[in-house]
PyMOL Python script that loads the backbone (N, CA, C, O; Angstrom):
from pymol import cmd

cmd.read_pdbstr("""\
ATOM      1  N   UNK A   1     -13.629  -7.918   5.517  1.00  0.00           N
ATOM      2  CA  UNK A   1     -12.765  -7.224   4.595  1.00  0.00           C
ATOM      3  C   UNK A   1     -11.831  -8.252   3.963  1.00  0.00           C
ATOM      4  O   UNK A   1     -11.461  -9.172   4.692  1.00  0.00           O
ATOM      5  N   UNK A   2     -11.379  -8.211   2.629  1.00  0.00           N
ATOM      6  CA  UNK A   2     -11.387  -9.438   2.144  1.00  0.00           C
ATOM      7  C   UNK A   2      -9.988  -8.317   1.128  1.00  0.00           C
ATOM      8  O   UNK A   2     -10.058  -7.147   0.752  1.00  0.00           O
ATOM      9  N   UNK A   3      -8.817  -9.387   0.979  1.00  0.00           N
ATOM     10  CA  UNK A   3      -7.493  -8.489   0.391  1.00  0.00           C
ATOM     11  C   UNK A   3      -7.306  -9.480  -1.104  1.00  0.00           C
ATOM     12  O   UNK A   3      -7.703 -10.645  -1.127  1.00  0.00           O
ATOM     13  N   UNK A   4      -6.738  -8.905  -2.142  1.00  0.00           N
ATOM     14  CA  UNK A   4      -6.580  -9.369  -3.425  1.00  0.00           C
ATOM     15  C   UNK A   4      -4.769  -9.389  -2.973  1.00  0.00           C
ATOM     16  O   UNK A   4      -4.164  -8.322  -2.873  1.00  0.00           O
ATOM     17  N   UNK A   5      -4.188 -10.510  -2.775  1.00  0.00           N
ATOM     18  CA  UNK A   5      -2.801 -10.415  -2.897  1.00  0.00           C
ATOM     19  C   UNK A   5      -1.536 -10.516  -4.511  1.00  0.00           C
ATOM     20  O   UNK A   5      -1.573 -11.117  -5.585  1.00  0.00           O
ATOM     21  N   UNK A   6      -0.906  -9.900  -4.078  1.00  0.00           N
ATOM     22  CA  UNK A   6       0.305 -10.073  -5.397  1.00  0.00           C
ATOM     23  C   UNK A   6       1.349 -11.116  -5.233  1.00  0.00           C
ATOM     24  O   UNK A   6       2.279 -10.729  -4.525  1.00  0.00           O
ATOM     25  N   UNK A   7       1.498 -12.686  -5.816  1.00  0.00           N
ATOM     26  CA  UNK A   7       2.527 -13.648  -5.894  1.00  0.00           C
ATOM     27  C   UNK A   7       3.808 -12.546  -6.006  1.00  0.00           C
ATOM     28  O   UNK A   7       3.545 -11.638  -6.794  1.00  0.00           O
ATOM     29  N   UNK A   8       5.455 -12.423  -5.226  1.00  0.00           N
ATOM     30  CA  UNK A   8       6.594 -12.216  -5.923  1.00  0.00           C
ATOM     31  C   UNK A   8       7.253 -12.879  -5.046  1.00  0.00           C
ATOM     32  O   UNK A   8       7.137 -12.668  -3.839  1.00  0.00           O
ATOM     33  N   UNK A   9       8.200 -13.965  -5.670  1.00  0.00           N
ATOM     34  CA  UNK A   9       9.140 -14.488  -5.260  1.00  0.00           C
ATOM     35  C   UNK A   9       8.927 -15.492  -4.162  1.00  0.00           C
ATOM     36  O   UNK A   9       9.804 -15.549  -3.300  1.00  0.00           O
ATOM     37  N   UNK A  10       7.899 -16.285  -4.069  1.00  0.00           N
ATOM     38  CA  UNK A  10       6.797 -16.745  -3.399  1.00  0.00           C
ATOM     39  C   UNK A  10       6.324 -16.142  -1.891  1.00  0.00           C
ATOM     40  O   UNK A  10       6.074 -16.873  -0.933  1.00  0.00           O
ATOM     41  N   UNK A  11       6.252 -14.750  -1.869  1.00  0.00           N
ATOM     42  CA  UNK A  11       5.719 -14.069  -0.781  1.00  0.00           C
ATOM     43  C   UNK A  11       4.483 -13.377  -1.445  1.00  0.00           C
ATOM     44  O   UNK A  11       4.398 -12.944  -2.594  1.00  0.00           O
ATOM     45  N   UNK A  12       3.563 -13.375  -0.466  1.00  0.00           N
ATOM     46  CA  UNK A  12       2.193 -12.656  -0.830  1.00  0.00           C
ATOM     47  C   UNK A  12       2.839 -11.078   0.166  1.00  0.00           C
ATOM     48  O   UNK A  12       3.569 -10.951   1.149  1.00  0.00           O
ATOM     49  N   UNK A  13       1.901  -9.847  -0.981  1.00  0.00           N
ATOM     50  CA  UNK A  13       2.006  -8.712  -0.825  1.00  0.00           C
ATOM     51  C   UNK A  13       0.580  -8.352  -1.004  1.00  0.00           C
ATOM     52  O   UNK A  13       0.079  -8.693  -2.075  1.00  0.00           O
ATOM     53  N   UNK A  14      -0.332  -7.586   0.041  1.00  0.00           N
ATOM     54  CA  UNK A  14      -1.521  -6.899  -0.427  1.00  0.00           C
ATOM     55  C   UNK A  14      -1.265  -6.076  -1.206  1.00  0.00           C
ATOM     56  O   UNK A  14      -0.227  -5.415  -1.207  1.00  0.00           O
ATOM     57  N   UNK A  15      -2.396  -5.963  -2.185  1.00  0.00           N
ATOM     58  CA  UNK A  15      -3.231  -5.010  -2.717  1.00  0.00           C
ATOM     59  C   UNK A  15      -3.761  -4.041  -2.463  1.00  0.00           C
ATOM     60  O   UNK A  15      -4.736  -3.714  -3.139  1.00  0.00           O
ATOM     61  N   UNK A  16      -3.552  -3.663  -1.965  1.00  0.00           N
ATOM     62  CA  UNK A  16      -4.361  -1.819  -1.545  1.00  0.00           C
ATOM     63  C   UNK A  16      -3.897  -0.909  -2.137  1.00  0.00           C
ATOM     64  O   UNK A  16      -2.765  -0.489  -2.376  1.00  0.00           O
ATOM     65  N   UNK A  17      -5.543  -0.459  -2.501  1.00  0.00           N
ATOM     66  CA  UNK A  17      -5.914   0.381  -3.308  1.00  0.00           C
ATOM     67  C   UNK A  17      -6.770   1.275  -2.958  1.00  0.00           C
ATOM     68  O   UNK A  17      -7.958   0.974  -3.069  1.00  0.00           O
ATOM     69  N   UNK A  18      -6.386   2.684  -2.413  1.00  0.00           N
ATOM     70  CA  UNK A  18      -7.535   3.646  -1.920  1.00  0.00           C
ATOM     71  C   UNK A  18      -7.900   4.160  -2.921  1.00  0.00           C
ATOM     72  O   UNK A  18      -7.024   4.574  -3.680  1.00  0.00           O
ATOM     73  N   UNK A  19      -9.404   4.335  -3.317  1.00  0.00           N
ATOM     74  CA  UNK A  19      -9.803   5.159  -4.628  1.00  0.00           C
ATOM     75  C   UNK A  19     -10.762   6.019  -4.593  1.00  0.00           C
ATOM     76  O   UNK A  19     -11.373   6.277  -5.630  1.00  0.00           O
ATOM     77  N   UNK A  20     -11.099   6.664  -3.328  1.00  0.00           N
ATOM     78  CA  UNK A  20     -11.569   7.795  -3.210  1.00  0.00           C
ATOM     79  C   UNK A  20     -10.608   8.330  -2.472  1.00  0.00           C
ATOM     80  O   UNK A  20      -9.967   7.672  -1.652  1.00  0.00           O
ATOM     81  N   UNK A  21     -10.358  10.037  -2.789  1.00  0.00           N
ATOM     82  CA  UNK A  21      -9.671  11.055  -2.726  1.00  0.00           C
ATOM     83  C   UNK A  21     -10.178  11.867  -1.079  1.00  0.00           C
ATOM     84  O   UNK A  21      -9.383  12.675  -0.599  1.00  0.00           O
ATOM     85  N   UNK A  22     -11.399  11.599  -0.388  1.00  0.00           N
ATOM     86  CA  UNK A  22     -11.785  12.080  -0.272  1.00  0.00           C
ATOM     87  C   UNK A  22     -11.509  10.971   1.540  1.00  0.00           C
ATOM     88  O   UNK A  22     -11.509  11.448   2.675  1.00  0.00           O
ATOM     89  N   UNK A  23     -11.335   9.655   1.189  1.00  0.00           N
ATOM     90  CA  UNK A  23     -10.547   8.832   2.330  1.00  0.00           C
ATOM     91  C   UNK A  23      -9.638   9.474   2.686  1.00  0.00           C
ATOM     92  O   UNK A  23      -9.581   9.922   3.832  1.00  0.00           O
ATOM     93  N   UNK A  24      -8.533   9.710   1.614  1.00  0.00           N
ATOM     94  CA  UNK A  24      -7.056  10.058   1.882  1.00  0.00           C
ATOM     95  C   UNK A  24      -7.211  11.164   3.227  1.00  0.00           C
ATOM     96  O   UNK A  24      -6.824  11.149   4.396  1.00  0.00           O
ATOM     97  N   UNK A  25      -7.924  12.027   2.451  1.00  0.00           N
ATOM     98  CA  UNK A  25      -8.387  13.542   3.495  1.00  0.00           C
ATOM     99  C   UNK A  25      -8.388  12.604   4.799  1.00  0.00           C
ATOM    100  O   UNK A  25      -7.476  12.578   5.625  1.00  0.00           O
ATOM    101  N   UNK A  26      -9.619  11.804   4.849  1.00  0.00           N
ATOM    102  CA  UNK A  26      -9.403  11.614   6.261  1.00  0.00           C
ATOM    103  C   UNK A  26      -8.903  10.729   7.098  1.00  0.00           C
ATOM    104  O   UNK A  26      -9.356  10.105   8.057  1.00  0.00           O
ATOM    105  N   UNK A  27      -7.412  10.816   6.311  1.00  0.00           N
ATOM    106  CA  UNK A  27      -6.555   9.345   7.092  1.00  0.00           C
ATOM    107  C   UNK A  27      -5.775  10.642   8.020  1.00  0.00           C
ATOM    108  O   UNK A  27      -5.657  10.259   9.183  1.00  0.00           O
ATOM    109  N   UNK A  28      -5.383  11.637   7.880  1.00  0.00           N
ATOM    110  CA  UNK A  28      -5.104  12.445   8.635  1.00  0.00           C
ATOM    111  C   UNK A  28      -3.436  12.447   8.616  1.00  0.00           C
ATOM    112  O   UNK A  28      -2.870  11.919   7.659  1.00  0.00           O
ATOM    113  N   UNK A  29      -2.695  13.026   9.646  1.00  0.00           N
ATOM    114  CA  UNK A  29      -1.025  13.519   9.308  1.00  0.00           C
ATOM    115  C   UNK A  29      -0.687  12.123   9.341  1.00  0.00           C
ATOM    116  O   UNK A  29      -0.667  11.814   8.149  1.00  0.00           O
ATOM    117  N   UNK A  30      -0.355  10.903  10.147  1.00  0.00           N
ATOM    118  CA  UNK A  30       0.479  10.099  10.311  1.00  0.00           C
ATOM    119  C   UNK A  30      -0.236   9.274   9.762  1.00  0.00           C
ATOM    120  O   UNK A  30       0.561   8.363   9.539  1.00  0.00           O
ATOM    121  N   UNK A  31      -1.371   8.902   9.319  1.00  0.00           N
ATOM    122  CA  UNK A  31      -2.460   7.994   8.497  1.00  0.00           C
ATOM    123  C   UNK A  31      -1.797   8.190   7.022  1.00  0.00           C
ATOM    124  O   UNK A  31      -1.514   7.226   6.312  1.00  0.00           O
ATOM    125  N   UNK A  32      -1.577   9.563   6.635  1.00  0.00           N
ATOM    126  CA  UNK A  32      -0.659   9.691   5.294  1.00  0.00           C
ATOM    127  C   UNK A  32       0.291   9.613   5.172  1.00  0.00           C
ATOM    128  O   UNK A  32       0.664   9.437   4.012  1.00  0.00           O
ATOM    129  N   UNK A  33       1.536   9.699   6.463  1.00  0.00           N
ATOM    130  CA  UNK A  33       2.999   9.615   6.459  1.00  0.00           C
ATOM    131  C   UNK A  33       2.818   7.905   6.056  1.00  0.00           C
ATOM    132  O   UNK A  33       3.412   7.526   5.046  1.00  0.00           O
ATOM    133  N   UNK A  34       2.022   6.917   6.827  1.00  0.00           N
ATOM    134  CA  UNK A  34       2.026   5.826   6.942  1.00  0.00           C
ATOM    135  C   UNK A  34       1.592   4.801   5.281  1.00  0.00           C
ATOM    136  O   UNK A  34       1.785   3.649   4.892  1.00  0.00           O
ATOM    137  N   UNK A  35       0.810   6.282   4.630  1.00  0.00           N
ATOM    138  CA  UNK A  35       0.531   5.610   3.851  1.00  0.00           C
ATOM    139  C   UNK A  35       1.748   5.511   2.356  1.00  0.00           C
ATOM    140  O   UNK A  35       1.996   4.736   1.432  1.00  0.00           O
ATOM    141  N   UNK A  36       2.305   7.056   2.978  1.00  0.00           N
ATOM    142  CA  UNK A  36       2.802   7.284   1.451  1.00  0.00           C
ATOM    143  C   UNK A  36       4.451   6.152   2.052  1.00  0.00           C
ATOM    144  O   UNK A  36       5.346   6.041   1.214  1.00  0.00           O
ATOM    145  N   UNK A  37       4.634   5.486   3.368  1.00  0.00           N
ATOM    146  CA  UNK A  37       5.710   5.019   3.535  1.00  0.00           C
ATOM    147  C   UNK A  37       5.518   3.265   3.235  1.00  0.00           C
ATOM    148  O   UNK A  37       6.412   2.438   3.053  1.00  0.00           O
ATOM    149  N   UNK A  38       3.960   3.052   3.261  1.00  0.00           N
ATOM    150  CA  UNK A  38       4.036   1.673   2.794  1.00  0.00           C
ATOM    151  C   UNK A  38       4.147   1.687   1.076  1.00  0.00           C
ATOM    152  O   UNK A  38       4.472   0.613   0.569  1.00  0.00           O
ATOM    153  N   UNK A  39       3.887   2.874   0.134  1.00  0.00           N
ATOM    154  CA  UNK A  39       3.851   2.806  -1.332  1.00  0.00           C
ATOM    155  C   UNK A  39       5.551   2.863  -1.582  1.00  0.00           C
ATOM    156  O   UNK A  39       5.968   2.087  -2.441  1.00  0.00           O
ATOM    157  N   UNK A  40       6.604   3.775  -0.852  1.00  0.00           N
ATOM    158  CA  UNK A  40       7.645   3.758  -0.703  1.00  0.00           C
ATOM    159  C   UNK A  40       8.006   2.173  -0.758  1.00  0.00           C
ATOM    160  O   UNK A  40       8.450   1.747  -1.824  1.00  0.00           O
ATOM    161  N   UNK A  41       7.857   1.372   0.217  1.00  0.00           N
ATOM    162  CA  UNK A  41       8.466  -0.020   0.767  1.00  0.00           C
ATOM    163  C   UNK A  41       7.669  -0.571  -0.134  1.00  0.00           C
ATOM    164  O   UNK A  41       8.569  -1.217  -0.671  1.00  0.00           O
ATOM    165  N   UNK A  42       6.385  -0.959  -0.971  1.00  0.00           N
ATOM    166  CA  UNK A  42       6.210  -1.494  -1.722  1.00  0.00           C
ATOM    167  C   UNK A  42       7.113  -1.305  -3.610  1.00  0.00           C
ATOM    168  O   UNK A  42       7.391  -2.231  -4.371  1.00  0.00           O
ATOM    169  N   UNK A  43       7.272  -0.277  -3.763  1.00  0.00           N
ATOM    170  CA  UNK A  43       8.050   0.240  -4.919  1.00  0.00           C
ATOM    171  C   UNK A  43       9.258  -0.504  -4.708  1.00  0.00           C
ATOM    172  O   UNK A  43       9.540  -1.205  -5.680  1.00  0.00           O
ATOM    173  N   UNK A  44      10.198  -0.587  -3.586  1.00  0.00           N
ATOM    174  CA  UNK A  44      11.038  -0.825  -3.232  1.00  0.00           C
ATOM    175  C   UNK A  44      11.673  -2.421  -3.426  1.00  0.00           C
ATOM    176  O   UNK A  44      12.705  -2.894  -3.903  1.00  0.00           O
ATOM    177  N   UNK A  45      10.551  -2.906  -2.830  1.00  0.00           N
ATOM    178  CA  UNK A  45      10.658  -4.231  -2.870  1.00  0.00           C
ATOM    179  C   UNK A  45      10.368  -4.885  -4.104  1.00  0.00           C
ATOM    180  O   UNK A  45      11.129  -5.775  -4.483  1.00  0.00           O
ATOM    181  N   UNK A  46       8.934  -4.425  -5.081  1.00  0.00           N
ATOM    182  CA  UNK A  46       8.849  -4.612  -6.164  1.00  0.00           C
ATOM    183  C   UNK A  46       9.998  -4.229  -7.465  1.00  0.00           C
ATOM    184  O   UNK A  46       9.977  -4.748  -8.581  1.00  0.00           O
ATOM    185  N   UNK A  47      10.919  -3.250  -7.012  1.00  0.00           N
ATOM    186  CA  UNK A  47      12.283  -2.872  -7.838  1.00  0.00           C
ATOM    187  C   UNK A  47      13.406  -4.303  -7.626  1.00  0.00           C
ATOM    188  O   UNK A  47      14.128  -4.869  -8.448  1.00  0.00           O
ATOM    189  N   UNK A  48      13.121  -4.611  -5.856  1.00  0.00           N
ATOM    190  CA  UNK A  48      14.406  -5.313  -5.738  1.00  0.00           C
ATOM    191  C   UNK A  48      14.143  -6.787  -5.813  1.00  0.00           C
ATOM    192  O   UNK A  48      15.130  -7.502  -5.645  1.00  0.00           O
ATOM    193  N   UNK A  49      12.676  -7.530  -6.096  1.00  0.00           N
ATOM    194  CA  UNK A  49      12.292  -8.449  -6.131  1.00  0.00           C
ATOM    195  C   UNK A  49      12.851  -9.076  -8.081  1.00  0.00           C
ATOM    196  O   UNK A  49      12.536 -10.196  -8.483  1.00  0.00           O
TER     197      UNK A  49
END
""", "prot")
cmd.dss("prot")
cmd.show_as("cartoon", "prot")
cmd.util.cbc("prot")
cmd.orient("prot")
């Protein structure tokens, strides 16, 4: 498994990108708390970077 990273502020940030709808389903309750809390902390950092 092989990650596309993002340069900011000279720290690397993955790329992830789920693009079937149909994964999400089966990441399950804390698989989605987890997910929608790393898009949170990425927004975050990308605002404060």
């Amino acid at each position: 498994m092989t990650f596309d990273y993002i340069e900011r502020n000279e720290l690397l940030y993955p790329n992830i990108v789920i693009e079937d709808a149909d994964r999400i389903e089966a990441l399950g309750k804390y698989g989605k708390l987890r997910l929608e809390y790393l898009h949170s902390q990425s927004r975050r950092c990308i605002e404060n970077c």
